[in-house]
Structure formats: structure tokens, C-alpha cells
C-alpha positions in Angstrom: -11.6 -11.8 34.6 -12.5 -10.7 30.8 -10.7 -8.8 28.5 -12.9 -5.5 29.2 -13.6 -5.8 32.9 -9.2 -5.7 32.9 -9.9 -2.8 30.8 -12.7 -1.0 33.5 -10.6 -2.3 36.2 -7.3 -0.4 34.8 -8.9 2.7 33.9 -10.7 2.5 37.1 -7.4 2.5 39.1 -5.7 5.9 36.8 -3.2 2.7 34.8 -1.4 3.9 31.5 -0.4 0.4 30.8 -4.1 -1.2 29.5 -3.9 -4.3 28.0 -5.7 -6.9 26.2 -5.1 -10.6 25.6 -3.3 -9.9 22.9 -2.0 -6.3 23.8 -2.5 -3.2 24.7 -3.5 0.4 23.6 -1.4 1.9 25.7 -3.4 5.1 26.7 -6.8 5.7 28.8 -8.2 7.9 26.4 -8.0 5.0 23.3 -9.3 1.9 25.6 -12.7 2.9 24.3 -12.6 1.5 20.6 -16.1 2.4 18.8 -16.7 -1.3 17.7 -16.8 -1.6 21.5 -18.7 1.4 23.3 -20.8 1.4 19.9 -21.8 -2.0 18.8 -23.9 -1.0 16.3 -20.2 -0.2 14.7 -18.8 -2.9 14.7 -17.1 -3.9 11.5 -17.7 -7.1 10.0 -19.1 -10.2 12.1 -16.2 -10.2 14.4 -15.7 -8.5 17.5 -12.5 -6.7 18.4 -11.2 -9.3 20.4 -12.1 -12.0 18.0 -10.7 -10.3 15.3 -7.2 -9.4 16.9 -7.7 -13.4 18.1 -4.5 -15.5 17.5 -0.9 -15.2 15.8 1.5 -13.6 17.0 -0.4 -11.0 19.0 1.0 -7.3 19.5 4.6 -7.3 18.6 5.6 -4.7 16.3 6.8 -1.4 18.0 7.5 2.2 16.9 11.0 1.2 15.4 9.2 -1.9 13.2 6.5 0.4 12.1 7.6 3.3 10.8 10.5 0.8 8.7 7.0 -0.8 7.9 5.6 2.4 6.4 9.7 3.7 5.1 10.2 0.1 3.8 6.6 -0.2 1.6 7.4 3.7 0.4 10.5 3.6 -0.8 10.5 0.8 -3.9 11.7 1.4 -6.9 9.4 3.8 -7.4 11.6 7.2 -6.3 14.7 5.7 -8.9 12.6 5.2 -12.1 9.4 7.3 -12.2 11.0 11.0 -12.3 11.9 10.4 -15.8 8.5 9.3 -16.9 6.6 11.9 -14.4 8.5 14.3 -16.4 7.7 12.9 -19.6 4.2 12.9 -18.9 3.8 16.4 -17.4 7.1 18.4 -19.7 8.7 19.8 -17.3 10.9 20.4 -14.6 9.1 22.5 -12.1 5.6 20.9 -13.3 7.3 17.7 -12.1 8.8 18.9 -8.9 5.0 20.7 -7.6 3.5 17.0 -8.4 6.2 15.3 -6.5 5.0 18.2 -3.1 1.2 18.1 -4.1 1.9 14.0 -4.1 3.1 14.3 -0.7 0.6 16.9 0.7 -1.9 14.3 -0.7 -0.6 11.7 1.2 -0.3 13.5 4.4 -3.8 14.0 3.9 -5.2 10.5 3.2 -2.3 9.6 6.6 -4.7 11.6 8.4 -7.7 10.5 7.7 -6.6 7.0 7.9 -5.1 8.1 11.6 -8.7 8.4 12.4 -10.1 5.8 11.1 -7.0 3.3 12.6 -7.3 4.6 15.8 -11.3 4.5 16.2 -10.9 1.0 15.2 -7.1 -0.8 16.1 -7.3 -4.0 14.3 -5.7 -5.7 10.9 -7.5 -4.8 7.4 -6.9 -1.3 6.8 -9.6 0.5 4.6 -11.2 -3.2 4.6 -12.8 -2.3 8.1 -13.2 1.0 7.9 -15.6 0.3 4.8 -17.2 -2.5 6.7 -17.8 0.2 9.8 -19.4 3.0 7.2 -21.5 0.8 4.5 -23.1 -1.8 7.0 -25.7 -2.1 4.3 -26.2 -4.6 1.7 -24.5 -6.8 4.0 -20.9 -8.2 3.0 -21.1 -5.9 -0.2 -18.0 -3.9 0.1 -16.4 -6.5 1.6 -16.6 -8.7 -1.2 -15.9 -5.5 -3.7 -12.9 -4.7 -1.5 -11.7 -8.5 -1.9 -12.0 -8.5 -5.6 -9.6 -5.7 -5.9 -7.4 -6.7 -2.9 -6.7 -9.9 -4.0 -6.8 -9.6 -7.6 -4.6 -6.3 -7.7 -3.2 -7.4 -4.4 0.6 -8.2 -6.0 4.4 -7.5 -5.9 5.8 -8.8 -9.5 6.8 -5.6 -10.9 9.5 -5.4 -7.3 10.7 -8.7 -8.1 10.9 -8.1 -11.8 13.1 -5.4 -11.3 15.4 -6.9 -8.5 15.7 -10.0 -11.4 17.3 -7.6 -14.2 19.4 -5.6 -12.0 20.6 -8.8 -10.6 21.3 -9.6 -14.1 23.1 -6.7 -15.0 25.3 -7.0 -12.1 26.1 -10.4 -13.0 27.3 -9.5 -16.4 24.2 -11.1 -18.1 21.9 -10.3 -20.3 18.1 -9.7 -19.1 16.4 -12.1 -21.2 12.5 -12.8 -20.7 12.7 -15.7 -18.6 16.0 -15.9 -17.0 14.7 -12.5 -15.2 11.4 -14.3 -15.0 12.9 -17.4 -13.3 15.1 -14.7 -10.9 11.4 -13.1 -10.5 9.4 -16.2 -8.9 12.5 -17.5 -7.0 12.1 -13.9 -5.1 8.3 -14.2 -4.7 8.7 -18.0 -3.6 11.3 -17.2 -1.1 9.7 -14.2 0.1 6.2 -16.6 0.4 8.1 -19.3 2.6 10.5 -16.6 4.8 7.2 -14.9 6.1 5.4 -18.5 6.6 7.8 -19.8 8.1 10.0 -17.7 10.0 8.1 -14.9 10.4 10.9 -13.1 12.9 13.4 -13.7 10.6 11.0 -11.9 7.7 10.3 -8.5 10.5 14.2 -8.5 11.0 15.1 -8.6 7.0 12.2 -6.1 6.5 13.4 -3.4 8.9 17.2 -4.1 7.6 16.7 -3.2 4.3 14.1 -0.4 5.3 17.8 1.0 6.8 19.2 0.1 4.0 17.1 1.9 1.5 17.1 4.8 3.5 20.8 5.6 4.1 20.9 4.7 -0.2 18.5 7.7 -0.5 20.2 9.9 1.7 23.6 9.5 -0.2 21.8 10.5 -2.9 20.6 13.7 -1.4 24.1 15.0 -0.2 25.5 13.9 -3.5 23.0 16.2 -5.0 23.8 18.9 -2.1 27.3 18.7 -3.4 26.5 18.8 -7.3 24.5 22.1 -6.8 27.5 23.4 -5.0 29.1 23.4 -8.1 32.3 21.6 -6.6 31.8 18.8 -9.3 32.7 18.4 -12.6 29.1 18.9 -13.5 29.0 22.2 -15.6 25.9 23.6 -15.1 24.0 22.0 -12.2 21.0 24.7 -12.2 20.3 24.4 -16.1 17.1 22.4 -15.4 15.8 25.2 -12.5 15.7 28.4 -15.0 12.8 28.9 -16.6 11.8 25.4 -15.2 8.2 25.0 -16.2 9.1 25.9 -19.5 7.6 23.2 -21.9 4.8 21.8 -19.6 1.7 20.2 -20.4 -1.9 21.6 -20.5 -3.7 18.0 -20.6 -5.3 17.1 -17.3 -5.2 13.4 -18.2 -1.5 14.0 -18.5 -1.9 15.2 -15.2 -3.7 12.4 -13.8 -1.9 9.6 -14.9 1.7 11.3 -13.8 -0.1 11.7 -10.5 -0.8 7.9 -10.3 2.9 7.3 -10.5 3.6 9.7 -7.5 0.9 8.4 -5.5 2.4 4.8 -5.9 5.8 6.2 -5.4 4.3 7.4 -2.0 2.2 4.2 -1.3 2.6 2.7 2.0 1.8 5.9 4.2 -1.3 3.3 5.3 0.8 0.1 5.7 0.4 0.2 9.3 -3.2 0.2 9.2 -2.8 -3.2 7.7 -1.5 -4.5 10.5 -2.9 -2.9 13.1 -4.1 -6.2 15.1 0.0 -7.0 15.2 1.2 -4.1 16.7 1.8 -2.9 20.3 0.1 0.0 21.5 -1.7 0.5 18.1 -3.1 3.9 18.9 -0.1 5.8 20.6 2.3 3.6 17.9 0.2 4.4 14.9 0.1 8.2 15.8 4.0 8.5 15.7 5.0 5.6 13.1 2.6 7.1 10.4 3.2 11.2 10.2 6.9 9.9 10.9 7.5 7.5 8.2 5.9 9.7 5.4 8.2 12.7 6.5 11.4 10.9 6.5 10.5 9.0 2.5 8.7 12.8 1.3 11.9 15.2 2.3 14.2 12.5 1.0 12.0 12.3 -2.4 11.8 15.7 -2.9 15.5 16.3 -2.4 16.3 13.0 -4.5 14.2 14.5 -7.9 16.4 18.1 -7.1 19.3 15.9 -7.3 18.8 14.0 -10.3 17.9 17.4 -12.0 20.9 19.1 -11.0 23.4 16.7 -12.2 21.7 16.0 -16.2 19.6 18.4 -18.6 15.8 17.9 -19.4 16.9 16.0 -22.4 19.2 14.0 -21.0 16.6 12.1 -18.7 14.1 12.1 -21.1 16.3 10.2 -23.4 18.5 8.3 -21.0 16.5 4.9 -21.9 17.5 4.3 -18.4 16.5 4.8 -14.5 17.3 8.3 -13.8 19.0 7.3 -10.7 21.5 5.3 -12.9 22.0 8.6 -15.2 22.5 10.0 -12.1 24.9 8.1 -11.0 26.8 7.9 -14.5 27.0 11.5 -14.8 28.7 12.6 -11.0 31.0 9.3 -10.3 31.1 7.1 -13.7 29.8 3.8 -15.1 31.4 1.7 -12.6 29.2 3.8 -10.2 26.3 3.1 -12.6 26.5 -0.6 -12.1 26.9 -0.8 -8.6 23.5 1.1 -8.3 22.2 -2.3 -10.1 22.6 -3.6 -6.1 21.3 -1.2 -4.8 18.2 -1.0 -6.4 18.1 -4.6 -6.4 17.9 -4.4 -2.5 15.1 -1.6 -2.2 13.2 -4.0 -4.8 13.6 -7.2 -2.4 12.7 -5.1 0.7 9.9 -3.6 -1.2 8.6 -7.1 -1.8 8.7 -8.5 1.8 7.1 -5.6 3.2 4.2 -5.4 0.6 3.9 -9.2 1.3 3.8 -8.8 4.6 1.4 -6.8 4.8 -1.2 -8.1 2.3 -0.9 -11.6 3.8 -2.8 -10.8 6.7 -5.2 -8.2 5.0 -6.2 -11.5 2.7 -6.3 -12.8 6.3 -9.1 -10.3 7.4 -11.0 -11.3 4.4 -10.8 -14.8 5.0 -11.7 -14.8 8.3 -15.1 -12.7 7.6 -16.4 -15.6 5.8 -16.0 -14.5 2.1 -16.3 -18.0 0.2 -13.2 -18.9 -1.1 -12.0 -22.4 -3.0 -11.6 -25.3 0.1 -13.2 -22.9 2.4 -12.1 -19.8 4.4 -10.9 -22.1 7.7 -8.1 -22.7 5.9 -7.6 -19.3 4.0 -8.0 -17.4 7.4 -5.5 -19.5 9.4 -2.2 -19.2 10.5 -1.0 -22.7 9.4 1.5 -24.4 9.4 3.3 -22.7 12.5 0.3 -21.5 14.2 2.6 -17.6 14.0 2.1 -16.5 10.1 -0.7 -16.8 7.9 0.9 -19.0 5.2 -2.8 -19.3 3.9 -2.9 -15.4 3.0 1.1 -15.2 1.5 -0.2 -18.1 -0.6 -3.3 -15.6 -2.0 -0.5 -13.0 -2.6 1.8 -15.0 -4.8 -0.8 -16.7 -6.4 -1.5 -13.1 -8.7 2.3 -12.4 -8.3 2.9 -15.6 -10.2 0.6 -15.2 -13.0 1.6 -11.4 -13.8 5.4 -12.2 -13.5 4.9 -14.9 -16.5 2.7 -12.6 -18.7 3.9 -10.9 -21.3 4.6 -8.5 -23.0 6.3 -7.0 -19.8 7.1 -3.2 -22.1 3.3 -2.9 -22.2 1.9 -5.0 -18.8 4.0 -2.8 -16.0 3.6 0.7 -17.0 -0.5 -0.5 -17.4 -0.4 -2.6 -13.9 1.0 0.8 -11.9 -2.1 2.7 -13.3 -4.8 0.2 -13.3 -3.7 -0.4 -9.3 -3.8 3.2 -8.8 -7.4 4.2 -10.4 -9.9 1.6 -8.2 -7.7 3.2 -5.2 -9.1 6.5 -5.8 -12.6 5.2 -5.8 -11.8 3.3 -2.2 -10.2 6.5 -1.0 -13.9 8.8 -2.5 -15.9 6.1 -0.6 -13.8 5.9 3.1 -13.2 10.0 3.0 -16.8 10.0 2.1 -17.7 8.0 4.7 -15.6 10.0 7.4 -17.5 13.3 6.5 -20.8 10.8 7.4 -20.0 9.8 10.5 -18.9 13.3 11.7 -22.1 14.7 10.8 -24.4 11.6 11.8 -22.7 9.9 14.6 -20.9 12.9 16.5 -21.0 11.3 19.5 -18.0 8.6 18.9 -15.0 9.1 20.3 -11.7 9.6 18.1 -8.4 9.6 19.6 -7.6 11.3 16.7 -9.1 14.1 14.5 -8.2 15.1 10.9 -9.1 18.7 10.2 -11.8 18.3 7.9 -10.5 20.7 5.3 -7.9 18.4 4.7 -10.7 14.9 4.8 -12.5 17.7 1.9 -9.5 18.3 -0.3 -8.2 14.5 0.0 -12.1 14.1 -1.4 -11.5 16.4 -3.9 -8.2 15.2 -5.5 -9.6 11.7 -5.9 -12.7 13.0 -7.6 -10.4 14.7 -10.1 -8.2 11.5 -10.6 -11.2 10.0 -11.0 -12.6 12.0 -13.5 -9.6 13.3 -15.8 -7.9 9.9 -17.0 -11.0 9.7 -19.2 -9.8 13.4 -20.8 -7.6 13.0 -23.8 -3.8 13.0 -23.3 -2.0 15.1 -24.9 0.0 13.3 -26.9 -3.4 10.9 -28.1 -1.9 7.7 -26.7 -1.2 7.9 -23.0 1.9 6.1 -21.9 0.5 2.0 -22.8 -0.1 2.4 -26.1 -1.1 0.2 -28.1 -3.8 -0.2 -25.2 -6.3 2.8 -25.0 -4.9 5.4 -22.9 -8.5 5.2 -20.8 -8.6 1.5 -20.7 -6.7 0.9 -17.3 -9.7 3.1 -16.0 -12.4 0.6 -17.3 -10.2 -2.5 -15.9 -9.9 -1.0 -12.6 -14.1 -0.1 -12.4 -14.6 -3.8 -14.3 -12.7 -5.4 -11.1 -15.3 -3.7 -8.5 -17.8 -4.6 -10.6 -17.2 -8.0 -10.8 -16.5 -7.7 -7.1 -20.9 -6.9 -6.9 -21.3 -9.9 -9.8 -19.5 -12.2 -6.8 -21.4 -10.5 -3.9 -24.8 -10.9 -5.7 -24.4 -14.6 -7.2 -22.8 -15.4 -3.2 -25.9 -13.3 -1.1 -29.1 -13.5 -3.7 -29.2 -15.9 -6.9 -27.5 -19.1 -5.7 -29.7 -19.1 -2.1 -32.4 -18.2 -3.9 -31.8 -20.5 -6.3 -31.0 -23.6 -4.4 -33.8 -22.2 -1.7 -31.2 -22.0 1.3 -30.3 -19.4 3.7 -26.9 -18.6 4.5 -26.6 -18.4 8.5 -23.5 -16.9 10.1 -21.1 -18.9 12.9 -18.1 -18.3 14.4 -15.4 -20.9 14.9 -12.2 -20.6 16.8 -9.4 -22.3 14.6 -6.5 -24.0 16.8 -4.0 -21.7 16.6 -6.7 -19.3 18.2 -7.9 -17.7 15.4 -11.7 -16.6 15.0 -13.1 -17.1 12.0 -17.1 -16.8 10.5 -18.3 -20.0 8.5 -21.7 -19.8 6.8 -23.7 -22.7 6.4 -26.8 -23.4 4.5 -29.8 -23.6 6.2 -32.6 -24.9 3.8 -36.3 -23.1 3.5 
């Protein structure tokens, strides 16, 4: 019996339990995915069932999930970037509003991406959801959303950061490479526990998701307790009169301190990655994703009023360190102070295997739609060597990782790596909310198991035209926060990396057939750990 006459058969008899090969959806009202009752929206070459073909299959439940989403949210992000967002914007209560529009923003995007994942439960996030809208130049956007996946697709700046607080702890000094060398042992090990032992990787992943949150949580009811004024803290409301005294009146200033909350918050879509991985994907996806983004936007919110209560404006502006280590330092000392060296360490390193997990098998997605890649995509798009884990794809991830942990000068590279991964972002999220508002006007007939309220689809729209728009107005200080580097020159990378994406695309599609006078025809293969992957060959005129 096939996959869908199962389906027809189950939803036939009233059955809550429908499953796939690989899965199931879990409810009657999702078994009708639009790539199957609409085939004429199907994204990419591959069919649902060929694409969630192979691996593991559907084993990642609520719990995994939402530490999936918790675990790729909470970085490093929430202990070092208050001090710079308030740099950027000047002050307190400017910073605070960005920290709640950051999260209303994300709640946003979450929704929209809730539609989007469950009108189309497989791996690739906004990959396929591009490939569903823009059908049209073939393989275009899939090839523009490759260039930027892979090439901005990285996690050095996590395992920088877990090499010099591992360093401090250790009583050493950070030199250049001794953190490098720390940095590509984590990426290497990371690389070979998800290959490898990929049960081992889910298990360490949702650990230190745990982890990272119960760190936060101390945090907050430390900074319950500081505002109580039962510390030795004199004054733990100084920063919350008058608190937008001081604040800034550039919108690129704006912008760019908006890029650093938006990465803070990164990872509300994680799931979306994964999608062909995880049981039940529609039911799952619709608690693990409002869920997970709850949980790390309370806890960052109450985090940034913590850190304010217990130091002045001027203090974290001038600390020269991680406002969570100031924090720390100021309520219980510096032996307090170093031992938050582990624990950032550990949010780093969990940071790390979630992004990585994740990426691998979107480079997976891409792999297996046939984009040419060095030694061919069979082997980029399979799960080798254990037949479980795509190996192939982690190996796409550290490659980047690699080559920005070893190039220097790291003072200048990181603060201009967070914006330029945040700006081409924006342009993927104006395209896919875009798209949405398309579809709901041209093809209202699909069904959606979920429904974003389209004011919020319209001002997720608008915020990424604006972030868009101002990082090309003047800062207020002339500089930005790279200099020597233009303060609009991470905007020109992150538009030069799409464009290069439709250089690829058109030298792939047009000159080199047209050169060579071949035609590139479309097959499918099924790889032997089951995986489905398109191969073009060349078919000559």
C-alpha cells in the first residue's frame, strides 16, 4: 500500500495517528500538505516523500524542539550585546523598547514561518518556502539562497568565544592562536559528534539548552533581588529615571543595534530547518516554536533589567567587558566573575552544536536539489558514513567556520560578521513575507493548518524594509561600530553574496549550456542510505 493511499485509508476510517514512511503528521486536518493536494506547488524537484527520504526519519519530539529553538536562541548573544545595543542607541529605555520590539518582531516572522512550515513539513526552512513562491527562473533562488547559506552559513564567532573564556578560566592569556587552536578543536569535534554519533549530538544539544536556561534564570532572580534593594547595590533604579535620557536620533544607529537583537533572538525558525526530522511536524512545530521564543524573550527582557539594575549607564559602557561579567562582579565579586567564564563557555558550545546541527542538513536540502557542487551533489546530499547524519553537509558548515576562525583581525571581523549575516536576512525575510501576501491573494484555495494574521505578515514586511533601507543613512557618530570599514559596507557584502548567488545561477542555467551546446536534464536517484537526490546530466543539441 503507498504512502498516501495509508494516508486516504486513515483519514477515511476518523485515525489521529497518520503516518508516513518516515512519520507522521499527527492530525487529519495537516495530512493534506500543498506540495501534495497542489502539485503545481511543489517545492524544488523533489516530492514530499522523496525529500523527507532517508536518515534518521521523524525523531525529534516537542521536548527536543523547543531546546532546538531555546538552544540556537540563547548564545552568547543575551551576555555581550546589551552593552553595545546600548552604545549604539544611548540609552537605557531606547535599549530596553529594542530588546520588546526585537521580540515582537520575531513573534512575527515565528508566525509567518508557522505557515509556511506547516503548508509544507519538510527540512530547508525559508529554502523551500522560496522554492514554493518564485517557481520562476527555475533553480534561481535556490542557487541565491545557497550562496548566502553556505557562505554565511557559520558558527566561529560561538567557538571563538567558548576558546577565550576557556582561557580565562584556565588562568591563561587569550593570545590569537592559542584561542584559535581552542576555536577549530570545538568546530572539529562538534563536525565529527553530529557525523558520527548523531544521538549522542541531540542529547548534548538539549543538555546544555537546560543548562543555558537555568544560567539565565539565575540571572533574573538575581536581578529580582538587586531591585529589591536587599543588596549591597546602592542604587539599583539609577539607570530607570529619566531612562531614555541621552538617546540617539540616527536611524542607521537604529538599524544596526537592531541587527544585534535580531541575532540575539535568532533561532525562533530553527525548527523549520529540520522539519523532515521531526515527529508530528505540524502539531510539534505549532507548540515548540511560540513556546521556545517565550521562554528565551521573558528571560531576555528580565536579563537586560537585571544587568541595568545592578551598574550605571557608564559603567557598562565602559566596562571593556561582557555586561553579564560586570554583572556578576558588581552583586557577588570577581571570583563570581570568573566562574561566569564557564558558563558562557557552555552556552557558546551548545550554541555551536545546535547551529550545526541544523545547517548540516539545510546544506543537505541544497545538495540534494541538484545545485552543482565540487565532486558532485550525490556525495554532498548523503548521509555517509553511517547512513544516520549527513557528514557531507557538517563538512559544508565547517569548511566557512574554519576559514573565518583563522582570519584576522578578529576586533574588526566579528562585530562586521554579526551585521553582514543579519542584512541579506532581511532581504530573504522581504521576499518570503512577500511571497505569503501572494499566495493569499492568488492561491486562496490552499489549505493552512495555520494562519498568521496578516497585519502582523504586513508589519514583519515593514520592519525589514526599514532595516533594509536605514543602514545606508549616516550613523550618528560617522563610523558605525567597524570602523576602519565603512559603516555601510557590510550592507554591500551581504547584497554582493546574493548577487554572486545570480552570477552562479546564470553561468550554471544559461552561458556554460549554451556555450558548450548541451542541455541540462533533471534525474532522480535514490542514494543507499535511502536518500533521494536530483543529478543533472548533459544532454547535447
Amino acid at each position: 500500500m503507498s504512502a498516501l493511499t495509508k494516508v486516504a485509508s486513515d483519514e477515511k476510517a476518523g485515525s489521529d495517528d497518520l503516518n508516513f514512511k518516515n512519520g507522521g503528521y499527527g492530525d487529519t486536518a495537516s495530512v493534506h500538505s500543498v506540495d501534495q493536494t497542489h502539485s503545481d506547488l511543489t517545492p524544488g524537484s523533489l516530492s514530499y516523500e522523496e525529500a523527507t527520504a532517508g536518515g534518521m526519519g521523524r525523531h525529534l519530539g516537542v521536548f527536543s524542539c523547543t531546546m532546538l529553538i531555546v538552544g540556537r536562541i540563547i548564545g552568547t548573544g543575551i551576555f555581550s550585546t546589551p552593552s553595545s545595543i546600548l552604545g549604539s542607541v544611548g540609552s537605557v529605555g531606547a535599549s530596553l523598547m529594542l530588546w520588546v520590539l526585537g521580540f515582537l518582531l520575531s513573534f512575527c516572522g515565528l508566525f509567518v514561518w508557522l505557515e509556511f512550515g506547516t503548508m509544507w513539513p519538510r527540512s530547508g526552512g525559508e529554502k523551500v518556502y522560496l522554492e514554493a513562491i518564485y517557481r520562476k527562473p527555475r533553480y534561481l533562488v535556490t542557487v541565491i539562497f545557497a550562496m548566502n547559506a553556505i557562505l554565511l552559513g557559520f558558527t566561529a564567532a560561538g567557538c571563538i568565544v567558548f576558546a577565550n573564556n576557556i582561557l580565562i578560566v584556565a588562568g591563561h592569556t587569550a593570545t590569537r592562536w592559542a584561542a584559535r587552536g581552542i576555536a577549530l578543536a570545538v568546530i572539529f569535534f562538534v563536525t565529527i559528534l553530529h557525523g558520527f554519533t548523531p544521538r549522542l549530538g541531540i542529547w548534548l544539544m538539549n543538555f546544555l539548552s537546560v543548562f543555558k536556561l537555568i544560567i539565565l534564570i539565575f540571572v533574573v532572580i538575581t536581578g529580582w533581588v538587586v531591585l529589591s534593594g536587599k543588596t549591597h547595590i546602592e542604587d539599583p533604579h539609577v539607570n530607570f529615571r529619566d531612562a531614555f535620557a541621552g538617546s540617539s536620533h540616527s536611524g542607521n544607529d537604529y538599524a544596526t543595534a537592531m541587527f544585534k537583537v535580531l541575532n540575539a533572538y535568532a533561532g525562533w525558525s530553527n525548527v523549520n530547518y529540520v522539519l523532515g526530522e521531526v515527529k508530528n511536524p505540524v502539531r510539534t512545530l505549532k507548540i515548540a516554536g511560540p513556546l521556545g521564543l517565550s521562554i528565551c524573550a521573558f528571560l531576555y527582557l528580565m536579563a537586560n533589567i537585571a544587568y541595568f539594575s545592578a551598574a550605571s549607564k557608564e559603567e557598562i559602557l565602559n566596562s571593556g567587558v561582557t555586561v553579564a561579567s560586570l554583572f556578576f562582579k558588581k552583586v557577588f565579586g570577581a571570583a563570581a566573575q570568573r566562574a561566569l567564564s564557564v558558563f558562557v563557555a557552555l552556552s557558546a558550545l551548545g550554541n555551536v552544536i545546535t547551529v550545526t546541527y541544523a545547517a548540516s542538513r539545510v546544506n543537505q536540502e541544497l545538495a540534494k536539489e541538484g545545485i552543482p557542487l565540487p565532486f558532485g551533489n550525490r556525495f554532498w546530499a548523503s548521509n555517509w558514513p553511517t547512513g544516520k547524519s549527513p557528514m557531507p553537509g557538517l563538512i559544508v558548515h565547517l569548511i566557512p567556520s574554519v576559514i573565518i576562525i583563522i582570519a584576522p583581525p578578529p576586533a574588526i571581523v566579528y562585530p562586521f560578521i554579526l551585521n553582514v549575516e543579519g542584512y541579506p536576512q532581511q532581504i530573504i525575510n522581504f521576499f518570503i513575507v512577500g511571497g505569503l501576501i501572494y499566495l493569499r491573494w492568488k492561491r486562496p484555495d490552499i489549505n493552512r493548518p495555520f494562519k498568521v494574521w496578516l497585519p502582523l505578515a504586513i508589519f514583519f514586511l515593514v520592519a525589514a524594509i526599514f532595516l533594509m533601507v536605514a543602514p545606508f543613512l549616516k550613523p550618528a557618530n560617522g563610523v558605525g561600530d567597524t570602523p576602519p570599514l565603512p559603516y555601510y559596507l557590510y550592507c554591500l557584502v551581504g547584497i554582493g553574496i546574493m548577487i554572486l548567488g545570480v552570477v552562479y545561477w546564470a553561468t550554471w542555467r544559461i552561458v556554460l549550456p549554451r556555450v558548450f551546446g548541451y542541455e541540462l536534464v533533471p534525474n532522480k536517484e535514490t542514494l543507499s542510505d535511502g536518500t533521494v537526490v536530483t543529478v543533472f546530466s548533459r544532454k547535447n543539441d
